[in-house]
N, C-alpha and C positions, 0 to 999 in steps of 0.2 A: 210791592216788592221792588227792591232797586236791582236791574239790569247789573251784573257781572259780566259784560262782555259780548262779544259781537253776538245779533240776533240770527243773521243770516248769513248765508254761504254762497258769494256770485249770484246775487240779487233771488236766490231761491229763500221763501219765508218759512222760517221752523220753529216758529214760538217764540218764549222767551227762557233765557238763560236766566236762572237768579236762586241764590242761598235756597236749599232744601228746608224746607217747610214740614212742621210738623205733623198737616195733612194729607204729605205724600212720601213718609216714613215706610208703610205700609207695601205700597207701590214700588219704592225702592229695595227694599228687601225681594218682594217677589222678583224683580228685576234681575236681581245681583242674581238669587237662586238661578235663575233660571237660561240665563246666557253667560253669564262670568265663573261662579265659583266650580269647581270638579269635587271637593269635599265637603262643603258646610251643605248637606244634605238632611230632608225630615225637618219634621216642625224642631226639633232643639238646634239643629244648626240654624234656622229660620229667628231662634229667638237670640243667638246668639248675634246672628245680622242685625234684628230691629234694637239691640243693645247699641250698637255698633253705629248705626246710621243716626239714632234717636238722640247719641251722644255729639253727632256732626252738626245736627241742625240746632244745638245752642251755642249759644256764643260763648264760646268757653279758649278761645284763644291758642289752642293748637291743633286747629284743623276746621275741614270744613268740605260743604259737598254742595257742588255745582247741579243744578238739577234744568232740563229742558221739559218744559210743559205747554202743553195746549188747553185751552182751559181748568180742567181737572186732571189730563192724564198725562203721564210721566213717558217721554219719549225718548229719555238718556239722561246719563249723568254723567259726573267725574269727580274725585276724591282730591283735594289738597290734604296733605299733611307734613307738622312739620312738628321740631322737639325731640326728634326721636322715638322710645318709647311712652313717651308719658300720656297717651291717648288709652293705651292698655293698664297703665298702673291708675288712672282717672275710672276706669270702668270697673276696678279692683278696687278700691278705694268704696266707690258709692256702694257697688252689688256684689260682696266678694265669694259669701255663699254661694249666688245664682252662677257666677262668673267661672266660680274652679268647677262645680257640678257640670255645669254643661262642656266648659275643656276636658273633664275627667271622661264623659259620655264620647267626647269626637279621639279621644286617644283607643277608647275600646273598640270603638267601632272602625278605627282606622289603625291598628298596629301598628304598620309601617311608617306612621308619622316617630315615633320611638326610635326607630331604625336609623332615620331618617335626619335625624338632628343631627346626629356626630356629623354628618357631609355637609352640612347647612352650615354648623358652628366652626367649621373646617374652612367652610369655603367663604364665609363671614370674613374670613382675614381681612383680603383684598378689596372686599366691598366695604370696610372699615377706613381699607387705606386712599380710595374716593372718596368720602365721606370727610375725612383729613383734610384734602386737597382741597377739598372745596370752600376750609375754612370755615370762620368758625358756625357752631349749628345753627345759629339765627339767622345768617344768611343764602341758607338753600332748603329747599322742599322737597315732596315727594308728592308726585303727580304719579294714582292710580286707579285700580276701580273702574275707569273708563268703560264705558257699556249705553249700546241704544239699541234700540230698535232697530232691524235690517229694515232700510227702508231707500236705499242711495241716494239720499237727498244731500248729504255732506254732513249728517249729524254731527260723526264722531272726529270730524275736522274742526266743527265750528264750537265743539267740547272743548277742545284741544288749543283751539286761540282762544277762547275766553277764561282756561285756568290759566295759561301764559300770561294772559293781560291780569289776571287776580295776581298772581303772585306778584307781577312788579308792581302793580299798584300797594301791596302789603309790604313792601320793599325786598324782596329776596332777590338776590344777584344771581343764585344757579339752582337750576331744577336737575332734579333723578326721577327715570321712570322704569320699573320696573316691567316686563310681559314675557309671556310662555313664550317659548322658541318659534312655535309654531301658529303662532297667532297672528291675524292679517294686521294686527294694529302697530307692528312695528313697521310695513310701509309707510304707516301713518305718522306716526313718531320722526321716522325719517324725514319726510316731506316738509316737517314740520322744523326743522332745522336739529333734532336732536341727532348726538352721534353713537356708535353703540362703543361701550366701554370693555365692560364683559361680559362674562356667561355662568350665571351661578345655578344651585341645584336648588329645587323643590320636591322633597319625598323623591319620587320618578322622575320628574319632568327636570324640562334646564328653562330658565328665566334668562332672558339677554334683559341688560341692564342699559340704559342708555342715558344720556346728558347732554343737558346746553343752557349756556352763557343767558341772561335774561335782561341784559344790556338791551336799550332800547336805538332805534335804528337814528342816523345822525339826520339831521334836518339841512338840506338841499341850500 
């Protein structure tokens, strides 16, 4: 595996960082379930995730997924994406039977996601008019997914510098990231030099949206 970016955090050792592999696909999904997602719930939201992660670890050129491991087991990851939608019309494309049946399954079982769209696609404006700003789409990403293990060792810090260092080395000049209002990862975000832009809606929840420059630092 080739290292994607810092291994450790103020000389604390946490593994290695490097591309998700397709032997810890498995581990990823139970992850995502199980500390990150509030809806992709039950083995079909679970199959919907290993669609989703299985799609990240080939190299297929818009996107990709940061993963921390210790030997065999998977201590956090983080999601680059970029292009837009074309990660979801990619998974439509290969699997489009499995792909609408299991969306058709998380609309039934979640109504409110129906409801929920008119304030999404409402509130999509303005996160369209960042998205503008930031010029053209091959120049910025989307940094999300982020999730470890509680463990205070500085996981989801040392996530968080080594997607920073993927994307400039991939050349994107500006990152967006996306987190629930009330989620501890936007101290982190913050710390991390990002700024918060806005505040969009999800079903119930509000998402603060946040950005930063990926300009590398001048040399002394």
């Amino acid at each position: 595996m080739k290292p994607a970016g810092a291994q450790h955090n103020e000389g604390v050792p946490i593994g290695q960082i490097a591309i998700l592999e397709d032997e810890l696909v498995d581990q990823a999904v139970e992850l995502h379930a199980r500390l990150l997602t509030r809806r992709l719930k039950g083995e079909p939201g679970k199959r919907l995730l290993r669609m989703y992660y299985a799609e990240l670890s080939a190299d297929n050129g818009i996107g990709l997924c940061l993963a921390l491991r210790e030997e065999n087991r998977l201590r956090g990851m983080v999601v680059l994406r970029w292009g837009g939608n074309r990660l979801l019309w990619t998974l439509l494309k290969k699997r489009p039977a499995e792909l609408l049946s299991l969306l058709a399954w998380h609309t039934v079982r979640h109504p409110i996601t129906v409801l929920a769209m008119g304030r999404q696609l409402w509130e999509r404006k303005p996160l369209n008019g960042l998205f503008h700003q930031a010029g053209n789409p091959t120049s910025w990403c989307i940094l999300h997914a982020l999730v470890a293990n509680p463990s205070g060792e500085g996981i989801g810090s040392a996530l968080t510098s080594a997607a920073i260092e993927k994307a400039r080395s991939l050349g994107f000049e500006y990152m967006f990231t996306p987190t629930y209002a009330d989620n501890k990862a936007n101290r982190l975000y913050e710390a991390a030099g990002f700024k918060h832009l806005l505040t969009t809606a999800e079903g119930r929840d509000n998402v603060n949206w946040y950005g930063r420059g990926l300009e590398r630092a001048k040399e002394a």
